[in-house]
C-alpha positions in Angstrom: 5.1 24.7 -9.4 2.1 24.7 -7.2 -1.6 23.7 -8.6 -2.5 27.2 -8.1 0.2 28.2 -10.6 -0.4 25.5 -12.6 -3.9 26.5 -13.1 -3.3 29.8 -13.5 -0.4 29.0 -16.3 -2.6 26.5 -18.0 -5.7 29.1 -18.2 -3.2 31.9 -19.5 -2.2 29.6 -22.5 -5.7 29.0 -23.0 -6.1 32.6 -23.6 -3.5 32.9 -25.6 -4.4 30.1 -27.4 -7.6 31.7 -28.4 -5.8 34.6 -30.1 -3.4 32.8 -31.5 -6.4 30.7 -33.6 -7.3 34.5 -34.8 -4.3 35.6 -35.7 -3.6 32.3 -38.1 -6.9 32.6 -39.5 -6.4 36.5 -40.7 -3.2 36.5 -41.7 -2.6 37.6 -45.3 -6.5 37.7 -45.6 -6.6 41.2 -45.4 -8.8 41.4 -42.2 -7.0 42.8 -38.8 -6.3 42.0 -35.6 -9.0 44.5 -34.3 -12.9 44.2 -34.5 -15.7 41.8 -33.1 -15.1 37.9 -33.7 -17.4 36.6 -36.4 -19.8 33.7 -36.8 -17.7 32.0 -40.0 -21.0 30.8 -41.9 -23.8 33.4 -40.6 -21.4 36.4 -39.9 -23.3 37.6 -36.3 -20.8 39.2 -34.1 -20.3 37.1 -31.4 -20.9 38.2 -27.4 -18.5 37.4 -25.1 -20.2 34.7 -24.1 -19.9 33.2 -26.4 -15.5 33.4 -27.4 -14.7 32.2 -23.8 -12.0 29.6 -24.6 -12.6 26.2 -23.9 -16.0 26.8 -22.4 -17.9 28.2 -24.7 -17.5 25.9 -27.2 -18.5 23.0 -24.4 -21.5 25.2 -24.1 -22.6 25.4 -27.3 -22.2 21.7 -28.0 -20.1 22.8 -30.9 -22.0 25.3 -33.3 -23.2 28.5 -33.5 -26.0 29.7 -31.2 -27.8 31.4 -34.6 -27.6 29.6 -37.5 -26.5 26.1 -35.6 -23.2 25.8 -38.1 -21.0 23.5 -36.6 -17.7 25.6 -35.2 -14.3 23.6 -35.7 -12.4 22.4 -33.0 -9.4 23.7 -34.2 -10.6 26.7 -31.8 -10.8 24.2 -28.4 -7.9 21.9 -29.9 -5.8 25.0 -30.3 -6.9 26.7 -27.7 -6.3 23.6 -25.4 -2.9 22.5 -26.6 -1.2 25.9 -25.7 -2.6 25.5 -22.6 -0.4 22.8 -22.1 2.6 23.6 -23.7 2.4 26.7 -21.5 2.6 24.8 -18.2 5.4 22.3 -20.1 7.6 25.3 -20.9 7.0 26.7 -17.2 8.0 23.1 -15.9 11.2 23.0 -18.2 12.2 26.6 -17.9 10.8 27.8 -14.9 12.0 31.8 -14.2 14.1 31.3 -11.3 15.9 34.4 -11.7 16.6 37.5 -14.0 18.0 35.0 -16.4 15.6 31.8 -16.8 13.1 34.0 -16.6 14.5 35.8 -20.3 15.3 32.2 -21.5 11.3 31.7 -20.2 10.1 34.3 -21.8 12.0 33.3 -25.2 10.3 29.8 -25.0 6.7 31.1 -25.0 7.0 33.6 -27.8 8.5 30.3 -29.8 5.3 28.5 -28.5 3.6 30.9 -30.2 4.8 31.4 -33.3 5.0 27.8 -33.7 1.4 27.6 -33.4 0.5 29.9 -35.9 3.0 28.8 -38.1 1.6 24.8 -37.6 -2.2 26.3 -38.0 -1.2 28.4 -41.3 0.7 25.5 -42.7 -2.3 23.1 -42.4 -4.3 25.5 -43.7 -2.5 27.0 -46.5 0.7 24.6 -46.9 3.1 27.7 -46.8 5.0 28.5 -43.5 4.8 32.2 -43.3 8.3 34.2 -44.2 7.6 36.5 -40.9 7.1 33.8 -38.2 9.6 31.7 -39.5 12.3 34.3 -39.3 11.3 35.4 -36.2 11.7 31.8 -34.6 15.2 32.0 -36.9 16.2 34.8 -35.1 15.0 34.0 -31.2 16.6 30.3 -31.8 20.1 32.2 -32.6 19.4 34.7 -29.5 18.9 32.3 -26.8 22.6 30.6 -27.8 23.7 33.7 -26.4 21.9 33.8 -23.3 22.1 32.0 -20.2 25.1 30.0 -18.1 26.5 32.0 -14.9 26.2 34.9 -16.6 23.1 36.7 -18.5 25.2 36.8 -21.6 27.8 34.7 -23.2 29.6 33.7 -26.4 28.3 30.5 -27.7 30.7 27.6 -29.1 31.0 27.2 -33.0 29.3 23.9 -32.6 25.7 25.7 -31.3 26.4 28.2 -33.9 26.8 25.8 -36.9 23.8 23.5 -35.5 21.2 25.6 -37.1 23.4 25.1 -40.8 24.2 21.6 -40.2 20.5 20.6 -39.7 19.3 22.9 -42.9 21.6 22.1 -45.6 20.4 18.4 -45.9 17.0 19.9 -46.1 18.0 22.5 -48.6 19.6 20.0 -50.9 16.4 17.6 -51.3 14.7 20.8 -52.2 17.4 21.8 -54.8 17.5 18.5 -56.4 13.2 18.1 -56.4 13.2 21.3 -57.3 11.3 22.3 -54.3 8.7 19.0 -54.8 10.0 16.7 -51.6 10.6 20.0 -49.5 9.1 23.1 -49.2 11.5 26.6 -48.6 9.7 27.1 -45.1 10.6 23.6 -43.8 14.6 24.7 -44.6 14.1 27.7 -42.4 11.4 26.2 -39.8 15.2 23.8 -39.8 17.4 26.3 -39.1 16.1 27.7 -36.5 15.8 23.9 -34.7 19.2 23.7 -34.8 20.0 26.3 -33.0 17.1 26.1 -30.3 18.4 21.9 -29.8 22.0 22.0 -31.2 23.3 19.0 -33.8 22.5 16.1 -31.9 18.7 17.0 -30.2 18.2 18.6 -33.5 18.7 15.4 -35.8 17.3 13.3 -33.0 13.8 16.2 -33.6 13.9 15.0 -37.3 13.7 11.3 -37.2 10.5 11.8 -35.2 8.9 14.5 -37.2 9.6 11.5 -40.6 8.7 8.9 -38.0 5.7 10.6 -36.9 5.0 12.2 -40.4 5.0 8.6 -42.1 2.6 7.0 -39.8 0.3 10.2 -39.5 0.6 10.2 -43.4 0.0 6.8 -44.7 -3.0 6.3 -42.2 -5.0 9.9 -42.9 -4.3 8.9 -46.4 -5.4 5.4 -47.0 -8.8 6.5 -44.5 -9.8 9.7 -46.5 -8.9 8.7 -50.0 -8.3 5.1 -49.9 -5.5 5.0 -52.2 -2.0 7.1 -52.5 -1.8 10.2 -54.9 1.5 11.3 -56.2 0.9 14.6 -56.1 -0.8 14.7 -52.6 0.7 17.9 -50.5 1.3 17.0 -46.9 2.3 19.8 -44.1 6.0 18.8 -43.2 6.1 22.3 -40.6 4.1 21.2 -37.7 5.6 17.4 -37.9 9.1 19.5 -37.3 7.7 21.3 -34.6 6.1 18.4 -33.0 9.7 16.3 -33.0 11.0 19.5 -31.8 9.1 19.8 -28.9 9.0 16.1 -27.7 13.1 16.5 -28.1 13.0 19.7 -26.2 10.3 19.2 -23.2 10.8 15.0 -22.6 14.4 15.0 -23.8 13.3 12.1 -26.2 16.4 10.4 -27.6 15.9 7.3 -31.0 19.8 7.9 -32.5 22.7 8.6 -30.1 24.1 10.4 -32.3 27.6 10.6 -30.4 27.7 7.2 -30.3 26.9 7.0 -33.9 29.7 9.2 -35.0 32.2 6.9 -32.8 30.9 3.9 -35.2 31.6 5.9 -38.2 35.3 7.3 -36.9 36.3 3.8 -35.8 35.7 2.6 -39.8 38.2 5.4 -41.4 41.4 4.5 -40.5 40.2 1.3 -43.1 39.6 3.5 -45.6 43.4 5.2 -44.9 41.9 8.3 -42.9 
């Protein structure tokens, strides 16, 4: 990829980026997708000056021109980040051909339902029923798509991966009666599986706990100084974080082949 398509991929995730931060922010609040962006404390509508991504925020050191209110940077952080991912997925799955470019185009409709399902969860701790299941079902699609031929068959083994990754995740939320797991991570989980197969796909979860633990214990101990029982914590966008440092930097802690080697080598003392 050339720094002229670089630029002009990074700039378009920007963009996207931008909407993406409105879309998460009305869901389910009754307000649409249409009409002038809004000052969130003074309600002026805003100019276009004013809702360039990136820039305008830069330029308005970070509040609103009118009533001086700072503006969050979720909007730049957002904004920025998809950016990036953008020009990742382009570098990972560049559109070579007819095909890559489907498999291309599947990637950055994931990117973005990821990011409004990671900005709702945040916000709301609930992973919304209609991203989810649309991740679900573009996860499943792209096993059959791709290989010499536009189409295929997938294995069983890429068609159970999505099952095998859930059910663990399904059962801690059975047993807690939904207090260690939420519903949305189990289907957030699914759809993993399938996109990264068994062994990515576990290899995704140990981060997102890793990552999640860390993350956790320091935000926790820094903004309330000691541990609450009852403290909800966002488990979606730690998933989709280990998903996405599995599936762009093919990040590997478990070999999980190996680790299944281990395990056969042991039955035959246990008379299997």
């Amino acid at each position: 990829m050339d720094i002229f398509s670089l630029i002009l991929t990074f700039v378009f995730g920007v963009i996207v980026g931008s909407f993406l931060n409105v879309v998460a922010l009305r869901f389910n609040t009754g307000m649409g997708l249409g009409g002038r962006s809004k000052c969130m404390s003074c309600g002026t509508s805003l100019t276009w000056r004013e809702l360039i991504p990136l820039f305008s925020f830069a330029m308005q050191k970070g509040a609103c021109k009118k009533c001086k209110s700072k503006i969050s940077w979720q909007y730049p952080l957002v904004e920025f980040i998809a950016g990036a991912i953008f020009v990742l997925i382009f570098f990972v799955f560049p559109p070579v051909d007819f095909v890559t470019a489907i498999v291309t185009l599947i990637q950055v409709v994931i990117v973005c339902l990821m990011i409004v399902i990671s900005i709702y969860d945040i916000k709301h701790k609930i992973i919304p029923d209609g991203f989810v299941y649309s991740f679900d079902a573009l996860a499943l699609i792209s096993l059959f798509i791709g290989g010499s031929s536009w189409w295929h068959i997938p294995n069983f083994e890429m068609l159970i991966a999505g099952p095998v990754l859930a059910i663990p995740f399904a059962l801690l939320w059975l047993v807690s009666g939904g207090k260690w797991m939420g519903f949305g991570d189990i289907k957030l989980t699914l759809g993993i599986g399938w996109l990264l197969g068994v062994s990515a796909g576990i290899n995704a979860l140990v981060l997102a706990f890793w990552i999640a633990a860390g993350i956790s214990v320091v935000w926790l101990l820094s903004t309330q100084k000691k541990f609450k029982p009852k403290t909800e914590i966002p488990f979606g966008p730690y998933l989709i974080l280990g998903m996405y440092l599995v599936l762009l930097f093919h990040i590997q802690v478990i070999d999980v082949h190996l680790l299944r080697d281990i395990i056969m080598s042991y039955f035959p003392y246990f008379g299997v």
